[in-house]
C-alpha positions as CSV (number, residue, x, y, z in Angstrom):
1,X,-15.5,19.9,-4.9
2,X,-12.9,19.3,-2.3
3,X,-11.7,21.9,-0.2
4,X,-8.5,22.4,2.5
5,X,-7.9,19.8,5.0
6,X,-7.4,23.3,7.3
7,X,-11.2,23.2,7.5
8,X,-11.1,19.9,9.6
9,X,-11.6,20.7,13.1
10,X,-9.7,18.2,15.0
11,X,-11.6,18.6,17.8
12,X,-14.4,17.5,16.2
13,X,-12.4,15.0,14.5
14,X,-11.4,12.9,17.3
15,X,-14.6,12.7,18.7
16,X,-15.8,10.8,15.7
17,X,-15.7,7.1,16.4
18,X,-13.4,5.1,16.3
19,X,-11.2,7.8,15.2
20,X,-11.9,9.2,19.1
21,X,-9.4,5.6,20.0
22,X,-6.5,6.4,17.9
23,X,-3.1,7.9,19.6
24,X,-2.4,11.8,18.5
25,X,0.3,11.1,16.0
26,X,-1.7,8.5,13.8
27,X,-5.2,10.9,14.6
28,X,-3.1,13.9,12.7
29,X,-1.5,11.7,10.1
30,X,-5.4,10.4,9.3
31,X,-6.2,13.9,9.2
32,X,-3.7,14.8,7.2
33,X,-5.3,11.9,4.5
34,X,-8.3,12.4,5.0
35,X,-10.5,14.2,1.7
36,X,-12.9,17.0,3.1
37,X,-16.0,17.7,0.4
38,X,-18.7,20.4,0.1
39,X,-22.0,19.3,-1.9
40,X,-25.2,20.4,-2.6
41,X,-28.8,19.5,-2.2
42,X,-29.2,16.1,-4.6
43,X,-25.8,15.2,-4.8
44,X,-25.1,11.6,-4.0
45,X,-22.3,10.6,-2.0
46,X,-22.1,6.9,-2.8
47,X,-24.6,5.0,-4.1
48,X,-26.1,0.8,-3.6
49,X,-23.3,-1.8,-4.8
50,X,-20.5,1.0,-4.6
51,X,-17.1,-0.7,-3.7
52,X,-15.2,2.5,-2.7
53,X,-12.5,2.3,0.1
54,X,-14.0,4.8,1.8
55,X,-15.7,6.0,5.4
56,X,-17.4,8.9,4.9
57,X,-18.2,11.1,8.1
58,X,-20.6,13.9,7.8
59,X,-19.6,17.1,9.2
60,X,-22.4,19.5,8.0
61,X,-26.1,19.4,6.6
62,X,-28.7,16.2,6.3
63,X,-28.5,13.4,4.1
64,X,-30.8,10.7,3.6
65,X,-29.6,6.8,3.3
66,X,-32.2,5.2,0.5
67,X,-32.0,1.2,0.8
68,X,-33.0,-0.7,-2.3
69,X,-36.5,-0.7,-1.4
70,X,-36.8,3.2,-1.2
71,X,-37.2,2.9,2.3
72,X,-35.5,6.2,4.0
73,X,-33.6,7.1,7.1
74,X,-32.4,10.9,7.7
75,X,-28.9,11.7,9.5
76,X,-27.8,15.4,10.6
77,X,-24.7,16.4,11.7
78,X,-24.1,16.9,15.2
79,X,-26.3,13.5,16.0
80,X,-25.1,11.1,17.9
81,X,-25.7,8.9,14.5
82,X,-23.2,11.2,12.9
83,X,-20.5,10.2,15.1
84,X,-20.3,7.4,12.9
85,X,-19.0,6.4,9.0
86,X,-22.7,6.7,7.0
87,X,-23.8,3.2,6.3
88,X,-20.5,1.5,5.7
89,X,-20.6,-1.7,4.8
90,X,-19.3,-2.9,1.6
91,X,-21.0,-3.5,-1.3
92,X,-22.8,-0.2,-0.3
93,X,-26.2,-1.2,0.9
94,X,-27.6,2.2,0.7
95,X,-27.7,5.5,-1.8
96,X,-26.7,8.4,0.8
97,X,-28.0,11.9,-0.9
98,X,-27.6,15.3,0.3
99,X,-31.2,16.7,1.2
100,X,-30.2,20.0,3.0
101,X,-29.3,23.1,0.6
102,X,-25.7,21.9,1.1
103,X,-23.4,19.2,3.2
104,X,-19.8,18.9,4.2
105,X,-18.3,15.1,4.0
106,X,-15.1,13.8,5.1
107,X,-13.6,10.6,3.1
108,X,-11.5,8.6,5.6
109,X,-9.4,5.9,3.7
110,X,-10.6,2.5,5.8
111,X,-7.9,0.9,5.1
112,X,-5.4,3.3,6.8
113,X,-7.6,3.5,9.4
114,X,-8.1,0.2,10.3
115,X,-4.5,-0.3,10.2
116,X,-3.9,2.8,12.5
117,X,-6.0,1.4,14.8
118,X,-4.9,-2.1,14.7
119,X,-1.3,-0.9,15.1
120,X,-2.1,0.6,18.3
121,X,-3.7,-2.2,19.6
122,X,-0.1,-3.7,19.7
123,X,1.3,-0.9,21.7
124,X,-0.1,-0.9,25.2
125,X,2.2,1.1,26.8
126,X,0.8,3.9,24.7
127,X,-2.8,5.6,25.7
128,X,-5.1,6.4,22.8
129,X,-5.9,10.4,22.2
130,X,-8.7,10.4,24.0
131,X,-7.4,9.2,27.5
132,X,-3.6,10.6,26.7
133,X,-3.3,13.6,28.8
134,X,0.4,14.5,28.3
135,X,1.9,16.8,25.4
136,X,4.9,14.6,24.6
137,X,4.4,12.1,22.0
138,X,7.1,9.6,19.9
139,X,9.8,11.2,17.7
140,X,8.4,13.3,14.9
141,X,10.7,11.8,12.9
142,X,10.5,8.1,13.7
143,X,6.5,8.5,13.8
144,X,6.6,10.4,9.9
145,X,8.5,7.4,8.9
146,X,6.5,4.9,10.1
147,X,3.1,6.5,9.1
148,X,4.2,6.7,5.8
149,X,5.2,3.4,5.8
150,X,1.5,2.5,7.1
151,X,0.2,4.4,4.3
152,X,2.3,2.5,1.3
153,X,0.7,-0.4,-0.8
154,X,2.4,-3.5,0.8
155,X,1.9,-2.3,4.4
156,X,-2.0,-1.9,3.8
157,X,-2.2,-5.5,2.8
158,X,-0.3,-6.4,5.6
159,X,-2.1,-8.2,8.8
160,X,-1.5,-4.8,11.8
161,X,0.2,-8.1,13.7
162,X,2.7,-8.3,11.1
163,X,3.5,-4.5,10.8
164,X,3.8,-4.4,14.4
165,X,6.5,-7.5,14.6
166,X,8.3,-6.1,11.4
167,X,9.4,-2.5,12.9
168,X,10.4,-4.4,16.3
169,X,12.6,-6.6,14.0
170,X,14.0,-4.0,11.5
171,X,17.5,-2.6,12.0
172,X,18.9,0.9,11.5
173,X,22.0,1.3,9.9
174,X,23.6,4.4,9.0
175,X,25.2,4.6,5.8
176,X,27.5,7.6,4.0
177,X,27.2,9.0,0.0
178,X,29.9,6.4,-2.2
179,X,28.9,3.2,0.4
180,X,27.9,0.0,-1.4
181,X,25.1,-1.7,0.3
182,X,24.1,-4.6,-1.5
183,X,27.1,-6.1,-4.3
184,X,26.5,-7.7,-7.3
185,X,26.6,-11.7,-7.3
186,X,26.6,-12.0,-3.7
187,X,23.8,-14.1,-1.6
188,X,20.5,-12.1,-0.7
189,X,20.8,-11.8,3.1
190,X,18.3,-8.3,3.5
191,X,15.8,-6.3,2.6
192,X,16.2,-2.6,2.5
193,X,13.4,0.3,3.2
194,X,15.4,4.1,2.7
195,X,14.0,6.1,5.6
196,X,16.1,8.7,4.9
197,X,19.1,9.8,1.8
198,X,18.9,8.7,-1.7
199,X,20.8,5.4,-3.8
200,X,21.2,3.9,-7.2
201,X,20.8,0.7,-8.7
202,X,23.3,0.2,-10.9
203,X,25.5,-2.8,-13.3
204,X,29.1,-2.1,-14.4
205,X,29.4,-1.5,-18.0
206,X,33.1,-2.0,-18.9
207,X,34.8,0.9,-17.1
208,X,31.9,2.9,-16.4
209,X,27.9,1.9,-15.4
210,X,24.4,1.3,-16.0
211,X,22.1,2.9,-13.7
212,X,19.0,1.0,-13.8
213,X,16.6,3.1,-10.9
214,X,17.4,5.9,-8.5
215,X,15.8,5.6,-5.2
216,X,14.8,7.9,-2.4
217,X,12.8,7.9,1.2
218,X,10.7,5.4,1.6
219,X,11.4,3.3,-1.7
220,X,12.9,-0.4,-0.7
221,X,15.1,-2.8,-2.4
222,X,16.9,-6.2,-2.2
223,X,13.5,-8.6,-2.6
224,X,14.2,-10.3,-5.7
225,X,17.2,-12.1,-4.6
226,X,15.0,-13.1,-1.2
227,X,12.3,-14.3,-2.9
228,X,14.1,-15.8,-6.1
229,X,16.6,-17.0,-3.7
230,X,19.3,-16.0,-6.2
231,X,22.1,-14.0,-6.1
232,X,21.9,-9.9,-5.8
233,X,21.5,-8.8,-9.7
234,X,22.9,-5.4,-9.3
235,X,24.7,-3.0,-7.3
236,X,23.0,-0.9,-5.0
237,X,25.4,2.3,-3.7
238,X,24.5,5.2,-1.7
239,X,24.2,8.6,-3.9
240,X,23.9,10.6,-0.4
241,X,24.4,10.1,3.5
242,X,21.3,8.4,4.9
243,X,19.6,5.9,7.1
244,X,18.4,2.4,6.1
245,X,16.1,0.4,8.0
246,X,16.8,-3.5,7.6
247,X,14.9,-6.6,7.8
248,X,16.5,-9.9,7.9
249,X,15.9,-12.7,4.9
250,X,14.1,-15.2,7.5
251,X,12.1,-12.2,8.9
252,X,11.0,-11.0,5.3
253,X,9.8,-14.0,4.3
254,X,7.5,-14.5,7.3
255,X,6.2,-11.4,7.9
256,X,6.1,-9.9,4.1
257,X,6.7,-12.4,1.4
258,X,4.1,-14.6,2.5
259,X,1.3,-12.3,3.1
260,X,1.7,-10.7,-0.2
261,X,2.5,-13.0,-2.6
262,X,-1.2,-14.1,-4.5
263,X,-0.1,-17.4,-6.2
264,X,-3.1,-18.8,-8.7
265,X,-3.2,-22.3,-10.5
266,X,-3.6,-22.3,-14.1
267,X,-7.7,-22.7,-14.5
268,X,-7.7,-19.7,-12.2
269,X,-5.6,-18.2,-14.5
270,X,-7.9,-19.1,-17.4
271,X,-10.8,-17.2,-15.3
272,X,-9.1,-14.4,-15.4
273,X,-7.8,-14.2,-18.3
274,X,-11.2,-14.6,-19.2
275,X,-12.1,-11.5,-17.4
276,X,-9.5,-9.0,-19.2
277,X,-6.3,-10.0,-16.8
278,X,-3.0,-10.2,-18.8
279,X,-0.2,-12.6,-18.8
280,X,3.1,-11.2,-18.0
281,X,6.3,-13.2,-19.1
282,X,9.5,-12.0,-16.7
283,X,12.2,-14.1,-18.4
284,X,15.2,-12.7,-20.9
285,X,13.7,-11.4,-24.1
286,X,15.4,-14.5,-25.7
287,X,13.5,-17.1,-23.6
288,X,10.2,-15.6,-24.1
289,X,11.0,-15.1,-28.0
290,X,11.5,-19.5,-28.0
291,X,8.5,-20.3,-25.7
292,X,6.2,-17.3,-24.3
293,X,2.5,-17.9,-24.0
294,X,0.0,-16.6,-26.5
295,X,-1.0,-13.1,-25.7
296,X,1.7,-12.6,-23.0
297,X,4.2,-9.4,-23.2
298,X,7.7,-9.8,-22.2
299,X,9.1,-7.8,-19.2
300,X,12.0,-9.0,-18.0
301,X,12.4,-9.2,-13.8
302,X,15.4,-6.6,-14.4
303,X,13.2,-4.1,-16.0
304,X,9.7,-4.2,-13.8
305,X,10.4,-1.3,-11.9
306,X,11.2,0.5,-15.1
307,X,9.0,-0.2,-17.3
308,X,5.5,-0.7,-14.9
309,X,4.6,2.7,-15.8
310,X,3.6,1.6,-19.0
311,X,1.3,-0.5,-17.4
312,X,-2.9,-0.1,-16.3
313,X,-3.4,-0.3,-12.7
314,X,-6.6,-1.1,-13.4
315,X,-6.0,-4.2,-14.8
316,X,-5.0,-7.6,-13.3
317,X,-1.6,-9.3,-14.3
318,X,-0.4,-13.1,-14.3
319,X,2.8,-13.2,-13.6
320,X,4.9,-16.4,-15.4
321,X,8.5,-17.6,-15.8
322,X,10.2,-21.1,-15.7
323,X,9.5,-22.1,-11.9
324,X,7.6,-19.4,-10.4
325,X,10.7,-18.2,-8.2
326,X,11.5,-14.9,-11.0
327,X,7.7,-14.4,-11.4
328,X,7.2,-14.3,-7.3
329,X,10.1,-11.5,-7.6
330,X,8.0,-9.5,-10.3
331,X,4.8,-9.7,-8.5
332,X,6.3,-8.8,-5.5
333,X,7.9,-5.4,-7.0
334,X,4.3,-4.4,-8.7
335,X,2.3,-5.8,-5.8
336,X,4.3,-2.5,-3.9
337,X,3.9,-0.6,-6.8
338,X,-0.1,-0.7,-6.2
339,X,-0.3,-3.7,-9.1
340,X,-2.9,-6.3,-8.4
341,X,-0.4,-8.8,-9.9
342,X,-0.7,-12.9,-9.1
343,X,1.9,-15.7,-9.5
344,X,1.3,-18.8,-12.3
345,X,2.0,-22.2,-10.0
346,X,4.4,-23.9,-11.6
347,X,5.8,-22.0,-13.8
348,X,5.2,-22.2,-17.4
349,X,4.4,-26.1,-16.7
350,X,1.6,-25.0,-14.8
351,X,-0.2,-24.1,-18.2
């Protein structure tokens, strides 16, 4: 059972390596992440072909690492062997089970962490924790933001080198409640991350309007006409004062369109589809009516961040319209949604 992150003792916690080489904002937002477990004698904390995401770091008791042979090694916290993540390649190559009357784990996401600690890499006028001797640090504010942002499902599959070029490129601009930001119709020239107030996504409706998603810190917005290359299909309008942080269309498509977007030819598809993935059709309900593919459910490109709730994150999705440019939209929008969701080449052609 887990218990409260209060019980980490960062002292201890930056020793562990390489945590020890991370700078003191990114060490507390790791702690902050991290998942801190008591278990008991026989309990097993991961076992042989195991794909978790995890490093797990023992803080208290013994465990023993089985290999697939039965052949044993024993670790006890406070070793120097302890300083680091228990047998962590993936697959798992080892069972790791608790032999002491009880242990104390901590999960590190390696994901996070790797990013953390490429990050830094890219900032060498910054010391890591362990040789940074003043109290000062960056802006609380600025370094909540971009932790977060570090944290989110399209930054993790980021390359560090990327993350590091896209906040030196990104533009602040301060915006008040009533503003438009991005107007129906006209040409996709940004893309949007809120890092701080609240908007709406909304379509005029004779006199009145349409909401279609209410957004708040940390949500982004203004891909699909970047990556369809069509025009903006909807209003976006500030609900509150706030701050946006902007990235030009030339810049997104290097350093975020490109990395993310998973494009698959059509007997790749067939594999997969073979394997329980689903086909996706993101054209108008009347186009998929006349030609969608067999087995394929319609969700229109205007209603993906609406409806994706309704769909299993578990499960893989093909992504399909006439060309490929609404279906690279679609994928992008669930790809930051925490979707593993790939593009059909070619459009429906492809198949």
């Amino acid at each position: 059972w887990s218990i409260s992150n209060m019980e980490l003792d960062l002292n201890k916690f930056r020793t562990l390596i390489p945590i020890s080489a991370l700078y003191d904002d990114s060490l507390l937002y790791l702690a902050a992440a991290t998942r801190v477990e008591r278990m008991q004698r026989g309990d097993v904390i991961f076992d042989i072909g195991d794909r978790d995401k995890d490093s797990v770091f023992l803080k208290s008791g013994e465990i023993c690492d089985f290999s697939e042979r039965e052949e044993a090694s024993y670790i006890n916290a406070g070793s120097d062997e302890a300083l680091y993540a228990l047998a962590n390649f993936k697959p798992r190559q080892f069972r790791a089970e608790v032999i002491s009357d009880s242990a104390t784990i901590a999960r590190v996401d390696a994901r996070l962490l790797e990013k953390l600690l490429a990050w830094g890499q890219f900032a060498p006028d910054q010391l890591p924790a362990e040789e940074n001797e003043s109290d000062s640090g960056p802006d609380a504010a600025e370094s909540e933001w971009m932790m977060h942002m570090l944290q989110s499902t399209p930054f993790l599959k980021l390359p560090a080198v990327n993350i590091q070029t896209l906040f030196s490129r990104m533009q602040e601009v301060s915006v008040r409640a009533g503003e438009l930001v991005v107007r129906m119709s006209a040409p996709g020239d940004f893309y949007y991350i809120i890092k701080a107030g609240r908007c709406k996504v909304w379509r005029p409706v004779g006199s009145g309007e349409n909401v279609l998603a209410e957004l708040g810190p940390y949500d982004s917005f203004g891909e699909e006409a970047l990556i369809s290359e069509a025009p903006r299909n909807a209003n976006v309008s500030m609900s509150t004062d706030g701050l946006l942080m902007r990235l030009y269309k030339d810049d997104f498509t290097e350093l975020m369109e490109e990395p993310l977007l998973d494009w698959v030819d059509a007997q790749t598809a067939s594999t997969l589809l073979s394997e329980g993935a689903l086909r996706v059709d993101v054209r108008l309900e009347s186009e998929f009516a006349k030609s969608g593919l067999p087995g394929a459910i319609n969700i229109p490109l205007h209603r993906i961040r609406s409806q994706a709730v309704s769909l299993d994150k578990a499960r893989r999705y093909i992504l399909y319209c006439d060309t490929g440019q609404r279906s690279s939209a679609g994928a992008f929008l669930l790809g930051q949604m925490g979707f593993d969701a790939k593009i059909l080449k070619g459009g429906i052609s492809g198949v």
